[in-house]
GUKEVO-485812 format. One record per residue: x, y, z of N, C-alpha, C in turn; residue number from 1. Coordinates in Angstrom, 3 decimals, m for minus. Example, Ala and Ser with C-alpha at 12.3 -4.5 7.8 and 13.67 -1.06 7.14 Angstrom:
<atoms>
npx  npy  npz  capx  capy  capz  cpx  cpy  cpz  i
13.190  m5.690  7.800  12.300  m4.500  7.800  13.200  m3.300  7.800  1 .
12.850  m2.250  7.080  13.670  m1.060  7.140  12.900  0.030  7.870  2 .
</atoms>
This chain:
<atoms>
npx  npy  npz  capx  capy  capz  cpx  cpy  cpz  i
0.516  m4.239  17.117  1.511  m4.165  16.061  1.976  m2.731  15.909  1 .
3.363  m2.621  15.416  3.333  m0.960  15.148  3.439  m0.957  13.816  2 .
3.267  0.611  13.932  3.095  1.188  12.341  4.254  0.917  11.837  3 .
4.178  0.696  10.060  5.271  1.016  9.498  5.652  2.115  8.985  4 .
6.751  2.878  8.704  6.997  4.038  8.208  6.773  3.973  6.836  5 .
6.390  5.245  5.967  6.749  5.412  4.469  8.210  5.300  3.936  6 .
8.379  4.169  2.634  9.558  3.794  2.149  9.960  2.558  3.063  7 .
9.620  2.008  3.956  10.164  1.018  4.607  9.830  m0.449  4.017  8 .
10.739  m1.038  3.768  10.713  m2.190  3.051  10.106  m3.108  3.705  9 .
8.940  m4.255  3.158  8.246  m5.445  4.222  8.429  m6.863  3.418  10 .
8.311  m7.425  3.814  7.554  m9.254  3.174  5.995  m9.298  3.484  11 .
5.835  m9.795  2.035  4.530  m10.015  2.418  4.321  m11.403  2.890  12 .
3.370  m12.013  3.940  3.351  m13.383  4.694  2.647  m14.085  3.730  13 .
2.493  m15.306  3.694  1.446  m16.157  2.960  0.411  m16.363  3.594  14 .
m0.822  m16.104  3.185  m2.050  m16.097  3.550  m2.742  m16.386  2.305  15 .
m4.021  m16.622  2.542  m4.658  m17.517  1.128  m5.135  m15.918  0.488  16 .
m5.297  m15.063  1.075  m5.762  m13.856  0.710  m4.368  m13.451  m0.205  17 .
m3.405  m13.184  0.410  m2.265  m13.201  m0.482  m1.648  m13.862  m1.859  18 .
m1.878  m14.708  m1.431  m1.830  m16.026  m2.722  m2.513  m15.749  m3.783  19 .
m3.726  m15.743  m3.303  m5.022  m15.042  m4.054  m4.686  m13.845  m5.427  20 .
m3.882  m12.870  m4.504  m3.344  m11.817  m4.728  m2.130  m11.760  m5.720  21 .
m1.534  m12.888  m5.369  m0.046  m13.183  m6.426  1.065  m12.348  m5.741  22 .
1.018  m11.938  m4.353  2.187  m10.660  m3.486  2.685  m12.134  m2.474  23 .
2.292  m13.318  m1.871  2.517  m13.913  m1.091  4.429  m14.107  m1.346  24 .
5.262  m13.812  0.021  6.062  m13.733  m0.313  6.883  m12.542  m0.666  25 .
6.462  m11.858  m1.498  6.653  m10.782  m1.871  7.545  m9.796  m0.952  26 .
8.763  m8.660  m1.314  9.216  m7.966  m0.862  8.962  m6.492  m2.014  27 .
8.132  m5.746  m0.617  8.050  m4.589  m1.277  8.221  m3.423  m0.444  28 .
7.517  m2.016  m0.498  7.915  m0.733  0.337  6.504  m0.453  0.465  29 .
6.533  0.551  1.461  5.166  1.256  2.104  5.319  2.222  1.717  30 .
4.336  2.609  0.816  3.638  3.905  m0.121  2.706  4.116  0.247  31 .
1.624  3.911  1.093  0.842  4.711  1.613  0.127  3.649  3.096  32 .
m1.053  5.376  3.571  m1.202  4.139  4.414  m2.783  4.861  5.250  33 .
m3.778  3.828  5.616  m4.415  4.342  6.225  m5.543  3.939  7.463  34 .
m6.578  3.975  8.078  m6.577  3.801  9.100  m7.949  2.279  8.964  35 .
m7.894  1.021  9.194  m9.108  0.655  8.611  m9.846  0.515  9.806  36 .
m11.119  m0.305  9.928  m11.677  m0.622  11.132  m11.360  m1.065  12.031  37 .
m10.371  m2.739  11.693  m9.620  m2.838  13.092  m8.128  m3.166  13.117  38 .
m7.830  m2.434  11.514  m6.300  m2.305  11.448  m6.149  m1.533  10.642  39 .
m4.634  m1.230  10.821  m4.589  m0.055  9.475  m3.690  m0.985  8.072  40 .
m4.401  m0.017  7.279  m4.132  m0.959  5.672  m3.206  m0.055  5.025  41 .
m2.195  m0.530  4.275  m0.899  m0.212  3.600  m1.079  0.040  2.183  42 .
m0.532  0.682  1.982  m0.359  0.114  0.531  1.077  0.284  0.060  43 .
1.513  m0.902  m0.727  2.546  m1.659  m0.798  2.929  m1.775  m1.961  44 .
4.427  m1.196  m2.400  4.629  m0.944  m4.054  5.310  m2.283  m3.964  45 .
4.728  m3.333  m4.650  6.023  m4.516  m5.121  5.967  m4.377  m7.066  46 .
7.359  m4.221  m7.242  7.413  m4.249  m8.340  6.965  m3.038  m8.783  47 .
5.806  m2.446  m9.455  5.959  m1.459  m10.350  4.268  m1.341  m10.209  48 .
3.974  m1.969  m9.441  2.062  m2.116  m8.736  2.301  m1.587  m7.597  49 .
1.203  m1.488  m6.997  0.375  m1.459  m6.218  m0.516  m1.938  m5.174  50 .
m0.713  m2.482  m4.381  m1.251  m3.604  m3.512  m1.712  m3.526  m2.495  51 .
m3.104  m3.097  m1.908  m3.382  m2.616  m0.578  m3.532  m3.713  0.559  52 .
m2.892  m3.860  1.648  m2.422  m4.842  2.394  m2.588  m4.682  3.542  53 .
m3.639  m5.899  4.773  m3.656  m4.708  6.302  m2.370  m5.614  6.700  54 .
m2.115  m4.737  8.211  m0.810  m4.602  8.331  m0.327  m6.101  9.068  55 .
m1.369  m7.100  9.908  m1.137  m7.781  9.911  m0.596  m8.749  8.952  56 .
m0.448  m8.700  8.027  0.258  m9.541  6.923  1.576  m9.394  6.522  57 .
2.159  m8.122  6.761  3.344  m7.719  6.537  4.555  m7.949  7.493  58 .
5.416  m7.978  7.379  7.279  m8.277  8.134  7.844  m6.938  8.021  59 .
8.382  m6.383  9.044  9.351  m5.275  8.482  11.120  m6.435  7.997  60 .
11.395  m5.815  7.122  12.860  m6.452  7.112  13.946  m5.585  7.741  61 .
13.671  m4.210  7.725  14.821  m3.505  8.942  15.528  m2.458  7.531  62 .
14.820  m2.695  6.532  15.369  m1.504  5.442  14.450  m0.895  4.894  63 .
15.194  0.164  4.470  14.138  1.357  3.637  15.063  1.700  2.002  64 .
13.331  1.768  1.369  14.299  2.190  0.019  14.984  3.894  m0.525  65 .
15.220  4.205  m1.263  15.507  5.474  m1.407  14.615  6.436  m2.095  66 .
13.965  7.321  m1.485  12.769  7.549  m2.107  12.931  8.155  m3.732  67 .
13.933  8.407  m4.273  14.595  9.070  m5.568  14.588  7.834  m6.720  68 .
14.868  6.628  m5.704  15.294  5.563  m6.599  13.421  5.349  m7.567  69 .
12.259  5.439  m7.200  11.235  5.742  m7.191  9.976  6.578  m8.219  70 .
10.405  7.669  m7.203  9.772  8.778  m7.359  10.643  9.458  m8.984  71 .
9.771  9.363  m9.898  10.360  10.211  m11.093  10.682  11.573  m10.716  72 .
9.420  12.416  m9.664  9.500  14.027  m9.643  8.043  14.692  m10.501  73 .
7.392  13.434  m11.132  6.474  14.569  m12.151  5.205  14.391  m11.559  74 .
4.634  15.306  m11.911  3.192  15.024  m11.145  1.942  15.417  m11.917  75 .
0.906  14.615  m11.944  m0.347  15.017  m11.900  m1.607  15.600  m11.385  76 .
m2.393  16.464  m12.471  m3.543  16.975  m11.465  m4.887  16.347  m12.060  77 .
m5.343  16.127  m11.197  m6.847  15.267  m11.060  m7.865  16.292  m11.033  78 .
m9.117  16.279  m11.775  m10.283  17.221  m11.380  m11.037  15.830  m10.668  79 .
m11.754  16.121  m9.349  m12.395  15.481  m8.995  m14.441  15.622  m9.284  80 .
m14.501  14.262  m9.720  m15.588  14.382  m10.572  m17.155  14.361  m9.509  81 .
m17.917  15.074  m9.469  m19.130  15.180  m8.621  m20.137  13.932  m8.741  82 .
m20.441  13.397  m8.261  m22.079  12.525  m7.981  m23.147  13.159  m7.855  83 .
m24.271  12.818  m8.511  m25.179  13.348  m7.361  m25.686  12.485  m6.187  84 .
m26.213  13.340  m5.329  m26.401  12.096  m4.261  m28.080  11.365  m4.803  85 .
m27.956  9.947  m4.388  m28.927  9.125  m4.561  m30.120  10.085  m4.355  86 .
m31.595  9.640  m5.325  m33.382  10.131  m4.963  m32.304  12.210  m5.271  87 .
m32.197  12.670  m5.406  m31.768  13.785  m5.649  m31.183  14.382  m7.354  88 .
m31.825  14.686  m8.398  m31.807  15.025  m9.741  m31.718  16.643  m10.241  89 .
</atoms>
């Protein structure tokens, strides 16, 4: 399969995993994306969510959205919070 690009518009296929999900059907864009074990997994803005999706499930439809239409511009900063590691106090 090939990759999809960021902003590129897909369908999501029906699969019971999908269904499951409430995206079956679904037309949304590729917002992120990354590498899994034996596919790579998407993640897929439909609507105003979020939805991580491997790529076998998806359609390209042959459009992309506008990334402005989107993206407000504002951003956040995260402190990332420490663990300790397990048997270690």
């Amino acid at each position: 399969m090939r990759e999809f690009d960021f902003d590129e518009v897909v369908t999501v296929l029906e699969t019971s995993r999908t269904v499951e999900l409430g995206v079956a059907g679904a037309i949304g864009a590729i917002w992120g994306k990354s590498q899994g074990v034996d596919e790579r997994i998407y993640a897929v803005l439909i609507g105003d969510e979020t939805t991580m999706l491997p790529e076998s499930v998806l359609v390209p439809t042959g459009r992309y959205i506008d990334p402005d239409e989107v993206y407000s511009g504002e951003s956040i900063r995260v402190q990332a919070e420490r663990y300790p590691e397990k048997g270690v106090e």
